[in-house]
C-alpha positions as CSV (number, residue, x, y, z in Angstrom):
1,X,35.5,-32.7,-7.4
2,X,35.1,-28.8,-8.2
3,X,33.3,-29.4,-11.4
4,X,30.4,-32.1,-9.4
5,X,30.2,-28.8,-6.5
6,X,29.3,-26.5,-9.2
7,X,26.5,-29.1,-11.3
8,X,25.3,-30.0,-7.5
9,X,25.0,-26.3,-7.3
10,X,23.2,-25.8,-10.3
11,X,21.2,-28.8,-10.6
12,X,19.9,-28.5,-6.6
13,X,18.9,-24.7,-7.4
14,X,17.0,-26.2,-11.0
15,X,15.4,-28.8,-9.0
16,X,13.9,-26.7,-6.2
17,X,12.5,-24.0,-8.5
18,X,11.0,-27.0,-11.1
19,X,9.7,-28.5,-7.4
20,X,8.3,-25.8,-6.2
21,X,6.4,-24.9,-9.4
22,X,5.3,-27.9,-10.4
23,X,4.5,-29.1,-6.1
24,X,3.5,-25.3,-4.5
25,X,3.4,-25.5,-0.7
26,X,-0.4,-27.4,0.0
27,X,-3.2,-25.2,0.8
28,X,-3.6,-24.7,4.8
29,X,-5.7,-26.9,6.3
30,X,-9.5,-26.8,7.0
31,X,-10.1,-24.4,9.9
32,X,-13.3,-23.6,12.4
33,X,-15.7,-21.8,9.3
34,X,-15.3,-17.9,9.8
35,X,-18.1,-15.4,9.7
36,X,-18.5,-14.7,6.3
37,X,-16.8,-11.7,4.8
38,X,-18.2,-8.1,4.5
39,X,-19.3,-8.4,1.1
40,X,-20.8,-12.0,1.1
41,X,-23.4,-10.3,3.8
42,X,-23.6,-6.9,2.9
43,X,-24.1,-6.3,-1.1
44,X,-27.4,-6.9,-2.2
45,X,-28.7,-5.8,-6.3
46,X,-32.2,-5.2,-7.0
47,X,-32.3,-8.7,-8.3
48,X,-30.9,-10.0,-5.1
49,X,-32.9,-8.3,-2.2
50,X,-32.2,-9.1,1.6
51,X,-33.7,-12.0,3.1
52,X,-37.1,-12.2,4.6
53,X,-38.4,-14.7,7.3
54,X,-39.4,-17.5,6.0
55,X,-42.7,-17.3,4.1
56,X,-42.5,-13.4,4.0
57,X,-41.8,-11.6,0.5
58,X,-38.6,-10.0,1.0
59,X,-39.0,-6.0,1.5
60,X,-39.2,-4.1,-1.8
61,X,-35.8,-1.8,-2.8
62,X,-36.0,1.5,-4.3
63,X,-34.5,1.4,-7.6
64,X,-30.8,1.5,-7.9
65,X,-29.1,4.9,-8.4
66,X,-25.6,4.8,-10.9
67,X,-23.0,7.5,-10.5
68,X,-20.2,7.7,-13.2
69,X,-17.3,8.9,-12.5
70,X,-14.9,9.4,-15.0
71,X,-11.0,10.7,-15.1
72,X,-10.5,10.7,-19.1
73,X,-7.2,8.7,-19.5
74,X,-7.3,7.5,-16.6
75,X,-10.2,5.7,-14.9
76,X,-14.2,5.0,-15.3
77,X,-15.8,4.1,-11.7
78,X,-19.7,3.4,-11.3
79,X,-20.8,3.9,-7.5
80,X,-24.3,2.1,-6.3
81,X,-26.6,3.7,-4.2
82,X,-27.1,0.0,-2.4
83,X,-24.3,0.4,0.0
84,X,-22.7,3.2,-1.9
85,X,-20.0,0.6,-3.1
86,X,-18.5,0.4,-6.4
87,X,-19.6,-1.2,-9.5
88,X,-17.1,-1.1,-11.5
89,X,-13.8,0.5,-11.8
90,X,-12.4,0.7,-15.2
91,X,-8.9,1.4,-16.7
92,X,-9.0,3.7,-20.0
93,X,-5.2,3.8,-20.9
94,X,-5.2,1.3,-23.5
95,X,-1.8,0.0,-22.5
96,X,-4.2,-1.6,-19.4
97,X,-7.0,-2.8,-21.7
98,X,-7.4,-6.5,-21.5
99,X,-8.6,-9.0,-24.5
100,X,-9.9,-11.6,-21.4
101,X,-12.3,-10.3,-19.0
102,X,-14.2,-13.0,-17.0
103,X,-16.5,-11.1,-13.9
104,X,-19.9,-12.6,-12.4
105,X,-23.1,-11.0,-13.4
106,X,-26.7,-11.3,-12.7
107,X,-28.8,-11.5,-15.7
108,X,-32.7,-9.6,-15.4
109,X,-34.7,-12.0,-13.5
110,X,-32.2,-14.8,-13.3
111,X,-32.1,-16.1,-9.3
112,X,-28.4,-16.8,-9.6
113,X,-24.8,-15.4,-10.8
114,X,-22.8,-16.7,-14.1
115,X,-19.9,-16.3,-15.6
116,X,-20.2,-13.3,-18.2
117,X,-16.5,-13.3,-20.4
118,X,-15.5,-10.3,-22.6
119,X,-13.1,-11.4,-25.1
120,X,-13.2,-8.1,-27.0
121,X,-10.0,-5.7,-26.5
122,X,-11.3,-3.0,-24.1
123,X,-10.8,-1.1,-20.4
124,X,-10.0,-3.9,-17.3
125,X,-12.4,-3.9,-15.2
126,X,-11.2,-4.4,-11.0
127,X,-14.4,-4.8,-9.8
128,X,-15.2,-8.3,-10.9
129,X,-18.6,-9.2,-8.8
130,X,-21.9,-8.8,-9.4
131,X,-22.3,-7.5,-5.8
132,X,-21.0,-3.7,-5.2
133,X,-17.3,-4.4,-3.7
134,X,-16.0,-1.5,-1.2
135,X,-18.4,-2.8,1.4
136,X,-18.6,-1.9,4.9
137,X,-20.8,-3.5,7.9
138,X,-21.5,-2.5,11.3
139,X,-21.8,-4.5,14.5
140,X,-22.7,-3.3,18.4
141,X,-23.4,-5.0,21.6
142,X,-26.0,-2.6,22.0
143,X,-27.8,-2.5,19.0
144,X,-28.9,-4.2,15.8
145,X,-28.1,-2.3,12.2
146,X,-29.4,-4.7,8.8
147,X,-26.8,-5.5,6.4
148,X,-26.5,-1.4,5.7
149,X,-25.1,-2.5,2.1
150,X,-28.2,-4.3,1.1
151,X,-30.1,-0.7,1.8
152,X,-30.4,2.1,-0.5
153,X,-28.2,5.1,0.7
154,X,-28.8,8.7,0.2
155,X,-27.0,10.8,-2.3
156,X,-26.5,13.8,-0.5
157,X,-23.2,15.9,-2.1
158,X,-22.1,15.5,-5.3
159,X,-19.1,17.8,-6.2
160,X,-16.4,18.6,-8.5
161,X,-13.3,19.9,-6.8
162,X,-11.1,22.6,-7.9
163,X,-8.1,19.8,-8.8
164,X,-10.6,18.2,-11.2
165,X,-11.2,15.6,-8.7
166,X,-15.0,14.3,-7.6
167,X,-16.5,14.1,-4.2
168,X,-19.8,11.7,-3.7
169,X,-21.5,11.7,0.2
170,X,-24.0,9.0,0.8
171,X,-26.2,8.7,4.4
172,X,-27.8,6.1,5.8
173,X,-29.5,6.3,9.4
174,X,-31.4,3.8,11.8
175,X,-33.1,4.6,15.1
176,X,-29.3,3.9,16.7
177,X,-26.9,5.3,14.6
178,X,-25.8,7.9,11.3
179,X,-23.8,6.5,8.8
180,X,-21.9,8.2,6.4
181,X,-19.9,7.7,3.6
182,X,-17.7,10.4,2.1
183,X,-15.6,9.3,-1.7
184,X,-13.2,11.4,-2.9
185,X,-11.8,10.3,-6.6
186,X,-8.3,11.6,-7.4
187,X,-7.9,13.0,-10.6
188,X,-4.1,13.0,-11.4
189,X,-3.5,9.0,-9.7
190,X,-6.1,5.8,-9.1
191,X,-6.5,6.6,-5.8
192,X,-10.5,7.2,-3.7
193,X,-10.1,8.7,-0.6
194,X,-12.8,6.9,1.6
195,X,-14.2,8.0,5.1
196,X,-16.6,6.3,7.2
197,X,-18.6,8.4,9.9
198,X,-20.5,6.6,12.8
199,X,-22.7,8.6,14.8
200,X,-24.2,7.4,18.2
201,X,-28.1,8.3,18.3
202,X,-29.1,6.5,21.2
203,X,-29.0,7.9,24.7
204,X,-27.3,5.5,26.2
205,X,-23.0,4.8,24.7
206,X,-22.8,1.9,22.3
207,X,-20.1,-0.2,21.8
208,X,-19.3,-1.1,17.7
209,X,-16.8,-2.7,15.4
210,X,-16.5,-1.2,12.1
211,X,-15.5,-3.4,9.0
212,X,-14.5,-2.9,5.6
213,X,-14.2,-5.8,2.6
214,X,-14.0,-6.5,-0.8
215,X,-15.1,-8.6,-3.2
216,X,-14.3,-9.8,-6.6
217,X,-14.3,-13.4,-8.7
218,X,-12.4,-15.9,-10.2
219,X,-13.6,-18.1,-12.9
220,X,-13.1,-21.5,-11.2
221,X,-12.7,-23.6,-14.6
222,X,-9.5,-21.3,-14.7
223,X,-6.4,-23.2,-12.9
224,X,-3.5,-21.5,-12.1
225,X,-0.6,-22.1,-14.5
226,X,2.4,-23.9,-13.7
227,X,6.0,-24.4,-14.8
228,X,5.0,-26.0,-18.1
229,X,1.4,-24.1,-18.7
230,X,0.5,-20.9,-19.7
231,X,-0.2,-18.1,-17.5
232,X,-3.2,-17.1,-16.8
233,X,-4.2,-14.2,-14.5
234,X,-5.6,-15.4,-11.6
235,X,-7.5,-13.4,-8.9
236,X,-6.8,-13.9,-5.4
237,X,-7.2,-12.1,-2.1
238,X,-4.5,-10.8,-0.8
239,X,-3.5,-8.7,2.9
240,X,-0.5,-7.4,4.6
241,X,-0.1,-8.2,8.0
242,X,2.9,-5.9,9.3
243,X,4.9,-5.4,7.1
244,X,4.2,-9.0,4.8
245,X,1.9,-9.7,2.1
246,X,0.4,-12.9,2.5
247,X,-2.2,-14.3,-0.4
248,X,-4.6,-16.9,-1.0
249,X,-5.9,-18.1,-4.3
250,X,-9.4,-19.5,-4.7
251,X,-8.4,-23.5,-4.0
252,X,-7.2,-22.0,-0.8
253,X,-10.2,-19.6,-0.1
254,X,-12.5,-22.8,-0.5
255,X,-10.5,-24.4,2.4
256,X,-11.0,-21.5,4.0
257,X,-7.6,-19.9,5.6
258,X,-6.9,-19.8,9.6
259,X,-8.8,-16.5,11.2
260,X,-5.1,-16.2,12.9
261,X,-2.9,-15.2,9.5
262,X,-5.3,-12.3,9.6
263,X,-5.4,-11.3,13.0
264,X,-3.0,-8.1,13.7
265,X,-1.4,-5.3,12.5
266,X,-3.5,-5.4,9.3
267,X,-2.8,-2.6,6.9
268,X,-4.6,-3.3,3.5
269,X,-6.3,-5.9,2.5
270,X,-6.7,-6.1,-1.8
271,X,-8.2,-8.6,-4.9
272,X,-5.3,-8.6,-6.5
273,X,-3.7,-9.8,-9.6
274,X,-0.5,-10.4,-10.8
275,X,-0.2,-6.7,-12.7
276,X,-3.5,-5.1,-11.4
277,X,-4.6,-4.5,-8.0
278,X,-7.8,-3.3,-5.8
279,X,-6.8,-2.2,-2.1
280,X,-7.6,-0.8,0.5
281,X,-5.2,0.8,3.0
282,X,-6.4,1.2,6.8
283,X,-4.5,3.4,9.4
284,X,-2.3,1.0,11.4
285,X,-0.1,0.6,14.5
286,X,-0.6,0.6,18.1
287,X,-2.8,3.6,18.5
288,X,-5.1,2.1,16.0
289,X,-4.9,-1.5,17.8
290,X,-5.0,-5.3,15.7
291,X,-7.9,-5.8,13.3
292,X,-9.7,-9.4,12.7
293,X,-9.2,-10.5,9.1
294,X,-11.1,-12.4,7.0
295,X,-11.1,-13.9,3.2
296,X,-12.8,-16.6,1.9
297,X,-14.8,-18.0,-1.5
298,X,-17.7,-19.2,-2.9
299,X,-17.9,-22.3,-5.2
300,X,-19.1,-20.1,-8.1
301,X,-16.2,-18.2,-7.7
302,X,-16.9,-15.2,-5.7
303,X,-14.4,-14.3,-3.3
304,X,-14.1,-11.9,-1.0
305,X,-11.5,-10.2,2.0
306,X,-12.2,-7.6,4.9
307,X,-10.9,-6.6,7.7
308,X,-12.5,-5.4,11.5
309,X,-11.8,-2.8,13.2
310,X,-11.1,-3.1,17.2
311,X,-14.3,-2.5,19.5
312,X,-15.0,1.5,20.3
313,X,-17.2,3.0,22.3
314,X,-19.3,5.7,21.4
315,X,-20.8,8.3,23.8
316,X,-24.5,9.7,23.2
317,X,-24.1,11.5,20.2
318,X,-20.2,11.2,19.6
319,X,-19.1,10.5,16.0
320,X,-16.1,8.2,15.4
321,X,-14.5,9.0,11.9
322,X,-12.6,6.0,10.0
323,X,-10.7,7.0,6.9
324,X,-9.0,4.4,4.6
325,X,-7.8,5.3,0.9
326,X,-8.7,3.1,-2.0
327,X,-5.9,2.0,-4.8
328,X,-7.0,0.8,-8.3
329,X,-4.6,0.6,-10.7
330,X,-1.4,-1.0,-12.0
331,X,1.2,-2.7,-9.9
332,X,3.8,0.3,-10.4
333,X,6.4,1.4,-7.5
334,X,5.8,4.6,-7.4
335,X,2.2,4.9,-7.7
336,X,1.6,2.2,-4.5
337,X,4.6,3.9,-2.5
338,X,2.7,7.2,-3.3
339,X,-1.0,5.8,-1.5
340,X,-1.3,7.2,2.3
341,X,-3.3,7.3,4.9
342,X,-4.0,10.6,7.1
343,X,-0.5,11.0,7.7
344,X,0.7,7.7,7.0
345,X,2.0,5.8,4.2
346,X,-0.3,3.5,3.1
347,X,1.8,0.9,2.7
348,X,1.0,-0.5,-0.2
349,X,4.5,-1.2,-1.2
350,X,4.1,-5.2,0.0
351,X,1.8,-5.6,-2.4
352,X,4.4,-6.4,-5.2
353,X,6.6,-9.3,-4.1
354,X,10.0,-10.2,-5.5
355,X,10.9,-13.1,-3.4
356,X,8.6,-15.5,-4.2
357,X,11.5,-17.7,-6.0
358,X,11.9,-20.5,-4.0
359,X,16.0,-20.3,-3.1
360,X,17.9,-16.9,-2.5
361,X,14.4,-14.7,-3.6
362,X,14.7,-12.8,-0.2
363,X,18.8,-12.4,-1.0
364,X,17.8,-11.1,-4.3
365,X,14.6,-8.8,-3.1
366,X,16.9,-6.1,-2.6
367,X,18.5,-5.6,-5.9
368,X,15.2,-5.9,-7.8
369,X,13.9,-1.6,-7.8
370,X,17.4,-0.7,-8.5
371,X,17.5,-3.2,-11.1
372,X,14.0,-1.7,-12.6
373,X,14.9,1.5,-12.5
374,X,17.9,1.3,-14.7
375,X,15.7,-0.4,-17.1
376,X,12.8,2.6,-17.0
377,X,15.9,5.0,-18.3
378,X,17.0,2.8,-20.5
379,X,13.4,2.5,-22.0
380,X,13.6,6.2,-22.2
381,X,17.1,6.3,-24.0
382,X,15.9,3.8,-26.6
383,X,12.0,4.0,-26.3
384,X,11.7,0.0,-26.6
385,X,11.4,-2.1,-23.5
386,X,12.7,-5.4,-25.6
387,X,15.9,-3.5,-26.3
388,X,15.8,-2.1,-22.8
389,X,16.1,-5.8,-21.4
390,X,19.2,-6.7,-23.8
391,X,21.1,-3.6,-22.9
392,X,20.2,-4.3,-19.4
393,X,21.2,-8.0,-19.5
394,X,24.8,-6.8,-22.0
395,X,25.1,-4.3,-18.0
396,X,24.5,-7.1,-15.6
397,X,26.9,-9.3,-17.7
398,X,29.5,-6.9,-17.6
399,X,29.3,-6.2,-13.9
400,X,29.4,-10.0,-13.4
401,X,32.3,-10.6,-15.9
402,X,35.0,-11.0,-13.3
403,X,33.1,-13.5,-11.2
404,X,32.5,-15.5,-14.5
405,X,35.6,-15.2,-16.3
406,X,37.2,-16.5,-12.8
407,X,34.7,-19.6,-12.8
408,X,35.2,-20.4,-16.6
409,X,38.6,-20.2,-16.4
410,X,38.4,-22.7,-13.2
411,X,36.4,-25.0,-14.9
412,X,39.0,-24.9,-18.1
413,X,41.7,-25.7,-15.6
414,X,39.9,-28.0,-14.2
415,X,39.1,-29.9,-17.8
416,X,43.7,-29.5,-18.6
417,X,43.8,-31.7,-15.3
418,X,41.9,-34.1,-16.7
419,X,44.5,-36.8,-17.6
420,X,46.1,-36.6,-14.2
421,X,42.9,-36.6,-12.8
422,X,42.6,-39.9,-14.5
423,X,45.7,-41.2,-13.6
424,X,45.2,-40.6,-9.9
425,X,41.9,-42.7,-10.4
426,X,43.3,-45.7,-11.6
427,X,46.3,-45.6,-9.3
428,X,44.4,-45.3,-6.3
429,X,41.2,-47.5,-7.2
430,X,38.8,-47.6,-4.6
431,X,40.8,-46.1,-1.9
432,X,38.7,-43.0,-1.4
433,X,41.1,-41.3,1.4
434,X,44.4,-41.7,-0.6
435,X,42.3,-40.2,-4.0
436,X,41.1,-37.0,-2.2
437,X,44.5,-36.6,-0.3
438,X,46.1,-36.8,-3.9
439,X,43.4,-34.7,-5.4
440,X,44.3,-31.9,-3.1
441,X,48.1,-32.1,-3.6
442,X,46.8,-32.1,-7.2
443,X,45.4,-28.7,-6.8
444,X,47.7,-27.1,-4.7
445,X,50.6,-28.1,-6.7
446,X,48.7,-26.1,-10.1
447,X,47.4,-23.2,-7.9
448,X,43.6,-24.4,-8.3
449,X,41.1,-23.6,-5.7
450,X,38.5,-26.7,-6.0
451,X,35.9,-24.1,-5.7
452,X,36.8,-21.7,-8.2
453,X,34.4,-22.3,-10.0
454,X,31.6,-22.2,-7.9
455,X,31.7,-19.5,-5.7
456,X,31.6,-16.9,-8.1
457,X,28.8,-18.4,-9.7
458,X,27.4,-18.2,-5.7
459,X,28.4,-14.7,-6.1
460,X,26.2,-13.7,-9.4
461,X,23.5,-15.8,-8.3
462,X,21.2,-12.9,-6.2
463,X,21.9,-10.7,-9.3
464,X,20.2,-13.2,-11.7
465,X,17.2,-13.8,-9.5
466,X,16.4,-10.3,-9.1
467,X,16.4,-9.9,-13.0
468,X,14.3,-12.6,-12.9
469,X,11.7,-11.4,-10.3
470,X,12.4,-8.1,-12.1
471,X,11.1,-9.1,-15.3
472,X,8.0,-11.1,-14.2
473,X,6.5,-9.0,-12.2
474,X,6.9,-5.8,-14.5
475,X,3.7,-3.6,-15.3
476,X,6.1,-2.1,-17.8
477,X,6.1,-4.7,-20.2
478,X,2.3,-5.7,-20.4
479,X,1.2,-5.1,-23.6
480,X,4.7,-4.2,-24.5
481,X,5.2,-5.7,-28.4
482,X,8.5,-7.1,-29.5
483,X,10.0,-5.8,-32.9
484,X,6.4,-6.1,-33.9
485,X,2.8,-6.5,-32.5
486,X,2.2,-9.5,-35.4
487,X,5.3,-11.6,-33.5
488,X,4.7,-10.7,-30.0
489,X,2.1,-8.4,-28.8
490,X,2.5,-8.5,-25.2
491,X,6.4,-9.3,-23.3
492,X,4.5,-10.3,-20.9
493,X,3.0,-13.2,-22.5
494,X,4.5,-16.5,-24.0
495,X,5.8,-16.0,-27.6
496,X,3.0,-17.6,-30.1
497,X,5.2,-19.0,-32.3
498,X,8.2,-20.2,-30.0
499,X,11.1,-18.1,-31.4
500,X,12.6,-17.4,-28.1
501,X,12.5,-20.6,-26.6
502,X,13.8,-22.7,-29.7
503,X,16.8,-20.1,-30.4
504,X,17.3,-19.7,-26.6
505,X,17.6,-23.9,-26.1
506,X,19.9,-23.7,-29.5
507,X,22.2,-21.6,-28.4
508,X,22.4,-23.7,-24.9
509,X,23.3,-26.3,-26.9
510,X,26.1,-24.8,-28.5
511,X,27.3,-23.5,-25.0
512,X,27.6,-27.1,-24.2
513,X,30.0,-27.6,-27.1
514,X,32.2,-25.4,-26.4
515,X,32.1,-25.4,-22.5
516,X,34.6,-27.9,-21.3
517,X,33.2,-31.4,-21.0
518,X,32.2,-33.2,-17.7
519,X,34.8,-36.5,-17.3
520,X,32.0,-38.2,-15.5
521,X,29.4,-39.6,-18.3
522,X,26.3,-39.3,-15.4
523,X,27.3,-35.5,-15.6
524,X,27.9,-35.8,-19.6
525,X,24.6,-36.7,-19.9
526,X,22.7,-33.8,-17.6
527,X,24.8,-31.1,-18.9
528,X,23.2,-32.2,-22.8
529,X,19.4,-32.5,-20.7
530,X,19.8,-28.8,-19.8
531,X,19.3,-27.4,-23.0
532,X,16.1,-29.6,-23.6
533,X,14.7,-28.2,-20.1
534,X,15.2,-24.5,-20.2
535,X,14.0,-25.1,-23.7
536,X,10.8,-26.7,-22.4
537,X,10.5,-24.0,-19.4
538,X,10.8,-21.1,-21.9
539,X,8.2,-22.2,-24.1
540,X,5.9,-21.0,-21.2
541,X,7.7,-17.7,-19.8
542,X,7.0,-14.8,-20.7
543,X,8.6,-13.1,-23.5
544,X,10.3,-10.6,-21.9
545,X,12.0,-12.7,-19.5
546,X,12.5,-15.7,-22.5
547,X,14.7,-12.5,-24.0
548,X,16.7,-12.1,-21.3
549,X,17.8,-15.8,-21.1
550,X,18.5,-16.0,-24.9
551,X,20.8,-12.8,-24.4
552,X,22.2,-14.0,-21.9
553,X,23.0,-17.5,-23.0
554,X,24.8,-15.8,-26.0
555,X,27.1,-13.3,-24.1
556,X,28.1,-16.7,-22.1
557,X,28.7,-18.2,-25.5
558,X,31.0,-15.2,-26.4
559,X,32.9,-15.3,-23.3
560,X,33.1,-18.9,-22.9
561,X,34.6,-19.4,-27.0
562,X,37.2,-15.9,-26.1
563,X,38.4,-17.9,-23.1
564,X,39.0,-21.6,-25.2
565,X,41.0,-19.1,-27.9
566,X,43.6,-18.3,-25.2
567,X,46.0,-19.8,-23.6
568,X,45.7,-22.7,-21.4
569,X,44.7,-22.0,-18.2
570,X,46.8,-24.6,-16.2
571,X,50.0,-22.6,-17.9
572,X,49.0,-19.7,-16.5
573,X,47.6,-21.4,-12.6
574,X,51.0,-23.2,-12.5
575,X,53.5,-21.8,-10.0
């Protein structure tokens, strides 16, 4: 009875992550179309002008004016004078260089966007359109302002701070209102301090609503991976709404996603990627009031996220002042926690999310930075993450050895009772009351609790999901080699040659051997599966996390073959 509650356990858990991996929750269904996002209006190129009524040329654009900005080390940005939005926004440490960079461009003279993909090792670029991203659009009861990204703003301070860091103002102005732009780039983080001044020229007050989006692509020919695919890095849009990050992924964008999951307390709204993201983090709370979401996608594989302002009112010649802050950079703790707003934190710290396993991932969420940290001083006793995770897996065990020696030693109890187990079978038959009546005199009489063995594996259970959260989700490891570059280049990626994996299902195998068997041959025959499915599933993890099951599975084959040395466990349970 104790030993099915413990493979019910198991298996149930193993079935609802394999479910929810290979199934994910379906995409939400078709909603009224939203307006289109910021930058799907807004960012224009000289090769893509604004629109013109029909049969008009569309009005000529001065040419486009490039500012580089450049924080050796650190980042590369290239801000547009259409819209003053970015460019690009490279990363220059090479531990962030990518070998797979897929963006939209528009080719000289060509009417519409492609696919351009860099397969040569070099910077990551987070601005992945062709249109400038960091867009922001203006709308009033009162009066009428063109898409102001698809003009050409004025350059009108450039200026290197005392800290290093670089300040750009750009204007624009209409018969109505003054627009202006203000970017500061940090020097020592990947942060760009971004204001947004709106200045009432009209004689009259004028009522506006302020919004600020994003854009970026994902190659649609690129599917998300699965359970028993590679990963790929996928771009999605992504938003917190107070206090939760919420995502969609292009399939979802196409559907387009209910204007209600992003109507609120918005406080950032990001492209992100799974190590890498692009955000931007808005004052929030109930001075501020809700903003008015939106994200959605192109069939080419543009997509795009913003977020409106509530309506203000603006009296003859008042000037309302919106400041936001800009991250670009790696998913790291610190460097997100760091990002504020004015006086408050920008709360960026959403934007990496440890419970996304499907059973106990919010139990686990907890013990996840705690977790990371010790493996950051680890790293620095040892200077190599791989041998980080094995000294932090040999920790975990140890703090978990009570809770499993008490399970193992149930289940070897358990296995001693076998013959009376059998006995009680055949002398009860099909009598299901008498057997379990017997069962339990069985038990108490030896001192066994039926769930022994399963509780403490209950117990352990948070720990090894956080570890496992821990270790996909790392920054640290990307481009992190194992032993050597020529095995594994990157823990973050699957191993090429599928060391891991075969070793880790080997030694699986052997911990079935010397585990006590299931009496039941149904059960006989799932516990020998296992080792063929983790083996499957880890041809696809990534390395790092491959390494921390192999460890793992070999500390439990240590403890497991200690424990069938010693004595019998019914001799000692026996009062």
């Amino acid at each position: 009875m104790e030993k099915r509650t413990l493979l019910a356990v198991v298996l149930c858990m193993a079935t609802l992550f394999i479910w929810y991996q290979l199934f994910p929750p379906p995409a939400p269904p078709p909603a009224p179309q939203a307006p289109p996002a910021v930058g799907n209006q807004t960012a224009g190129t000289a090769s893509a002008p604004p629109s013109a009524p029909s049969g008009e040329a569309p009005p000529p654009l001065p040419p486009e004016q490039l500012i580089q900005v450049e924080m050796p080390g650190r980042y590369r940005a290239v801000v547009t004078s259409y819209g003053a939005g970015l460019r690009s926004f490279e990363l220059l440490n090479p531990k962030y260089f990518t070998k797979d960079l897929r963006r939209m461009v528009l080719r000289p003279g060509a009417r519409h966007p492609e696919m351009d993909r860099r397969q040569t090792d070099g910077p990551t670029d987070l601005v992945t359109s062709y249109r400038p991203s960091l867009g922001i659009r203006l709308r009033g009861r009162d009066f009428k302002v063109p898409d102001v990204l698809q003009q050409a703003w004025s350059l009108s301070e450039d200026t290197t701070l005392p800290d290093g860091g670089r300040r750009l103002v750009y204007t624009w102005q209409s018969a109505e209102v003054a627009l202006r732009k203000t970017l500061v780039f940090a020097r020592e983080n990947y942060q760009v301090a971004m204001t947004v001044e709106v200045k009432n020229l009209k004689t009259t007050p004028v009522n506006h609503h302020l919004e600020v989006g994003l854009e970026g692509f994902q190659d649609p020919s690129q599917k998300p991976g699965g359970i028993f695919s590679a990963r790929v890095t996928q771009n999605e849009a992504a938003w917190d709404r107070s206090g939760t990050m919420q995502s969609a992924g292009l399939e979802a964008l196409l559907e387009r996603v209910p204007p209600d999951k992003l109507r609120g307390d918005l406080r950032w709204i990001a492209i992100a990627q799974p190590y890498f993201i692009l955000a931007v983090a808005m004052p929030y709370g109930d001075k501020i009031g809700d903003k008015q979401g939106r994200a959605s996608a192109e069939a080419n594989g543009l997509i795009s996220v913003s977020a409106e302002y509530s309506e203000r009112t603006l009296a003859p010649g008042e000037t309302a002042v919106y400041p936001v802050t800009v991250y670009a950079g790696p998913k790291l703790p610190e460097l997100l926690d760091a990002v504020g707003v004015g006086e408050q934190t920008g709360a960026l710290a959403t934007a990496i999310s440890y419970s996304t396993f499907p059973v106990l991932g919010w139990l686990a969420e907890p013990l996840v930075r705690p977790l990371l940290w010790i493996m950051r001083r680890l790293h620095a006793a040892t200077g190599s993450w791989a041998l980080a995770i094995v000294l932090l897996t040999m920790l975990v065990k140890l703090i978990t050895l009570y809770p499993t020696h008490k399970s193992m030693k149930s289940m070897k109890a358990m296995s001693e009772l076998r013959p009376e187990i059998e006995a009680i079978k055949a002398r009860c038959g099909d009598n299901k009351e008498k057997f379990n009546l017997e069962m339990m005199a069985l038990y108490k009489r030896h001192g066994i609790n039926p769930l022994g063995g399963c509780l403490p594996i209950l117990v352990q259970m948070p720990i090894w999901i956080a570890l496992y959260a821990m270790l996909s989700s790392a920054v640290e490891l990307y481009r992190e080699p194992f032993i050597t570059p020529r095995w594994i280049a990157d823990l973050t990626l699957a191993d090429p040659y599928f060391i891991l994996p075969l070793a880790t299902g080997a030694l699986m195998y052997l911990q079935t051997k010397l585990s006590p068997p299931p009496a039941d041959p149904q059960q006989r025959m799932i516990s020998n599966m296992m080792p063929i499915l983790f083996t499957v599933f880890s041809l696809f993890l990534p390395a790092g996390l491959t390494l921390y099951i192999l460890t793992n599975t070999l500390l439990s084959m240590i403890q497991q073959a200690v424990l069938n040395r010693s004595k019998p466990a019914l001799g000692r349970a026996k009062k």
